[in-house]
N, C-alpha and C positions, 0 to 999 in steps of 0.2 A: 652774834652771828659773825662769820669771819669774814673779813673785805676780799675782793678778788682784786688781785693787781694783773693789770693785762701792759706790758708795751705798746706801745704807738706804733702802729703800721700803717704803710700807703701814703696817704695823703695825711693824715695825722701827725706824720713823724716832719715832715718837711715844712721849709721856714713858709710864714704866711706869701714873701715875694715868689718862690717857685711854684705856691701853688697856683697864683694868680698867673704867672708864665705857660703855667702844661695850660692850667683850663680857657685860657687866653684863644690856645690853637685848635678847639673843637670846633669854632667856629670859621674857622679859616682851612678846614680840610677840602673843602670843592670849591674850586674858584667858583665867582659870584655870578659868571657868563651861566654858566651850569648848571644854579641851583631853582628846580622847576618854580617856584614860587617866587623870585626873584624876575623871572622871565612873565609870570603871565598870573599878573593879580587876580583875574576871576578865577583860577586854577585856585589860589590861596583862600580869595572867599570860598569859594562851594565848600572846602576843605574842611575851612573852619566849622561854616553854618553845619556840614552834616556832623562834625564831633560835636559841638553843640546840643545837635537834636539827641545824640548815641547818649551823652551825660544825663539829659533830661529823663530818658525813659526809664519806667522802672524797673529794677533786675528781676523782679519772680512776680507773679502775678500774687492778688490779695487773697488773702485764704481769711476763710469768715471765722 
């Protein structure tokens, strides 16, 4: 079987310091005043708890 050679693109291609630099600033795009979950913890519990509950349930109903 023949290998595929593909080049490095994106983030692949760049040294491990920049990529730690770009993906550094995703979290630094909304000041912290701003960010609704940072403002108001039971906004972040409920948040949570309902994706919690969405993970739990099951996608298609049982078929016999």
């Amino acid at each position: 079987m023949a290998e595929k050679k593909t080049s490095k693109r994106g983030f692949a291609s760049m040294s491990p310091e920049k990529q730690r630099e770009i993906a550094s600033k995703g979290g630094q795009s909304v000041p912290a005043g701003k960010r609704s979950f940072a403002q108001n913890r039971e906004l972040a519990s409920q948040a949570g708890r309902k994706g919690g509950q969405t993970s739990q349930t099951p996608k298609r109903p049982d078929v016999p």
